[in-house]
C-alpha positions in Angstrom: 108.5 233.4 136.1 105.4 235.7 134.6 104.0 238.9 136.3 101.8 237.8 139.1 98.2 239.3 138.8 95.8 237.0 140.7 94.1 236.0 143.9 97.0 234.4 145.8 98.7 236.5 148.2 102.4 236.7 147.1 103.4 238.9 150.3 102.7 235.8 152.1 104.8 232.5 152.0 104.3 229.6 149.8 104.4 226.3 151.5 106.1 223.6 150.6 106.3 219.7 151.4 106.7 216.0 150.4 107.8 213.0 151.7 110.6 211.0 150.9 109.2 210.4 147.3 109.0 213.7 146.5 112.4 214.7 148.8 114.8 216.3 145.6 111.7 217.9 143.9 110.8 220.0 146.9 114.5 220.6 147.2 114.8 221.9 143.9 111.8 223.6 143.3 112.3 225.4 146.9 115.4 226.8 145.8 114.0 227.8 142.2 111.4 229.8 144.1 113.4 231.3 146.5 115.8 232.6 143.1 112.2 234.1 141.9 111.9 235.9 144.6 109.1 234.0 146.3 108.9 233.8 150.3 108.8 229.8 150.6 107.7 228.0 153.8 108.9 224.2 153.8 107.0 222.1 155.9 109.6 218.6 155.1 110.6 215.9 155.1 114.5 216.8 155.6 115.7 213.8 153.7 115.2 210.4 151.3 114.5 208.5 154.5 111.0 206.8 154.7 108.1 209.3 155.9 104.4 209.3 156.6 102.9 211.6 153.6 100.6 212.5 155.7 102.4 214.2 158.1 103.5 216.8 156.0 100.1 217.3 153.6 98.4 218.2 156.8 101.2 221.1 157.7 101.2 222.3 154.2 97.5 222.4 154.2 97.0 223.9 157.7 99.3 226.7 156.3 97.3 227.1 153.3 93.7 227.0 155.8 94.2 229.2 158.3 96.1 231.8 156.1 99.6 231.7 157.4 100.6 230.8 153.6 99.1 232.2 150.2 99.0 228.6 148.7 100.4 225.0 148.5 102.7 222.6 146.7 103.0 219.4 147.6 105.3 216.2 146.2 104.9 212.6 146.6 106.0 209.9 144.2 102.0 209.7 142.7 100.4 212.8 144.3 97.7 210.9 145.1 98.6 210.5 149.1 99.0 214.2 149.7 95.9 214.8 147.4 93.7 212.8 149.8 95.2 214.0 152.9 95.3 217.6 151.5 91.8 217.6 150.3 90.6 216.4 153.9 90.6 220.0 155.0 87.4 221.8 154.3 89.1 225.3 152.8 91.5 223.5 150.6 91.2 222.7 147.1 94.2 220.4 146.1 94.4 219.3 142.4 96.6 216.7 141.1 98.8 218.3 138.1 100.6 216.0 135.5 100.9 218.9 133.0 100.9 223.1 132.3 97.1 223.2 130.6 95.5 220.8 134.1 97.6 223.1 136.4 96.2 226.1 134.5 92.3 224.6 134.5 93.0 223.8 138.2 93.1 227.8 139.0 90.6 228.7 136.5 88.3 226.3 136.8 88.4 224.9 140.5 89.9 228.0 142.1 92.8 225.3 143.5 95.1 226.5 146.2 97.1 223.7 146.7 99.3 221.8 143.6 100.2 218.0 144.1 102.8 216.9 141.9 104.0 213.1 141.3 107.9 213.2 141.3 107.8 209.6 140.0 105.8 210.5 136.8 106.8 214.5 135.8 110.5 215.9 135.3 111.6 219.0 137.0 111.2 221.5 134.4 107.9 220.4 134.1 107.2 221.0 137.6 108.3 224.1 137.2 106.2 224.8 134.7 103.3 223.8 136.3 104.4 226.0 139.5 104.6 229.1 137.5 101.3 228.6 135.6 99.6 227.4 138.9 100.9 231.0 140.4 100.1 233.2 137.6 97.0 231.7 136.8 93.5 234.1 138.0 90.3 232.2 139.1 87.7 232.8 136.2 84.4 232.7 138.8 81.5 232.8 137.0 80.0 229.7 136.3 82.8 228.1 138.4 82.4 230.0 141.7 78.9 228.4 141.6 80.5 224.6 141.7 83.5 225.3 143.8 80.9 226.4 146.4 79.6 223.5 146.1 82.3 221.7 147.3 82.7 222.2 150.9 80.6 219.2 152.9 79.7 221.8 155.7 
C-alpha cells in the first residue's frame, strides 16, 4: 500500500460487502486491509451460502452516503448486481473495475466512492491492486467536477 493523499477519509472505516459470489474475496481482501492498517467495516454475507446482492450493496452504500464510512468495495461474481443496486443511491458513485488503469480513471475521472469487483472474472492480487490504486487515487476536478455534478437525478 502507497501513501494515502486524497479525498477519502482514512480515519473513517472502509466498508465492505458481497454476496455469496464474492464471499472469499471480501474475506481476503478484509483481512489484507486490516494488515495495512485500514479500519474495515464488513457489511456480509457470512458465508458461500446463497444471498440477495442486494441486501448487502444497499448497507455498504448507506455506509458510504450518510458518512459513517470513507468509501466502498463491493464483490459479486459480475459486479454488475451491486453496481446497479449501489448506484441507486443519489450520493454514490459506484464504478465497475476489471483492472488498475479503470480503477484509477474511476477516482480521477468520476470522483467514484464505491469499487465493484467481479470475483468470477479478476484474481486476488489484482483486486488488490485495484483497492490500493482506488484508495490512493486523488479526484482531478476540473473538467470532471462539471459532469460528475451532473449526475445526481435530483
Amino acid at each position: 500500500m502507497h501513501t494515502v493523499h486524497n479525498s477519502f477519509n482514512l480515519f473513517m472505516p472502509i466498508a465492505i460487502g458481497s454476496d455469496h459470489a464474492g464471499f472469499d474475496y471480501k474475506e481476503e481482501l478484509l483481512h489484507y486491509l486490516q494488515a495495512e492498517g485500514f479500519h474495515v467495516k464488513d457489511f456480509g454475507t457470512a458465508s458461500r451460502d446463497s444471498v440477495d446482492y442486494p441486501d448487502f450493496a444497499h448497507a455498504v452504500a448507506n455506509a458510504v452516503a450518510t458518512g459513517e464510512c470513507s468509501m466502498g468495495i463491493l464483490f459479486c461474481g459480475s459486479a454488475n448486481g451491486v453496481a446497479i443496486t449501489a448506484n441507486k443511491h443519489q450520493e454514490i458513485r459506484a464504478a465497475i473495475c476489471w483492472n488498475v488503469p479503470i480503477a484509477q480513471l474511476a477516482r480521477e475521472h468520476n470522483n467514484a466512492n464505491v469499487i465493484c469487483i467481479p470475483a468470477r472474472y479478476v484474481s486476488v492480487d489484482l483486486s488488490k491492486q485495484m483497492i490500493d490504486k482506488f484508495i490512493e487515487t486523488n479526484f482531478q476536478g476540473g473538467r470532471h467536477s462539471v459532469r460528475v455534478d451532473k449526475i445526481a437525478c435530483v
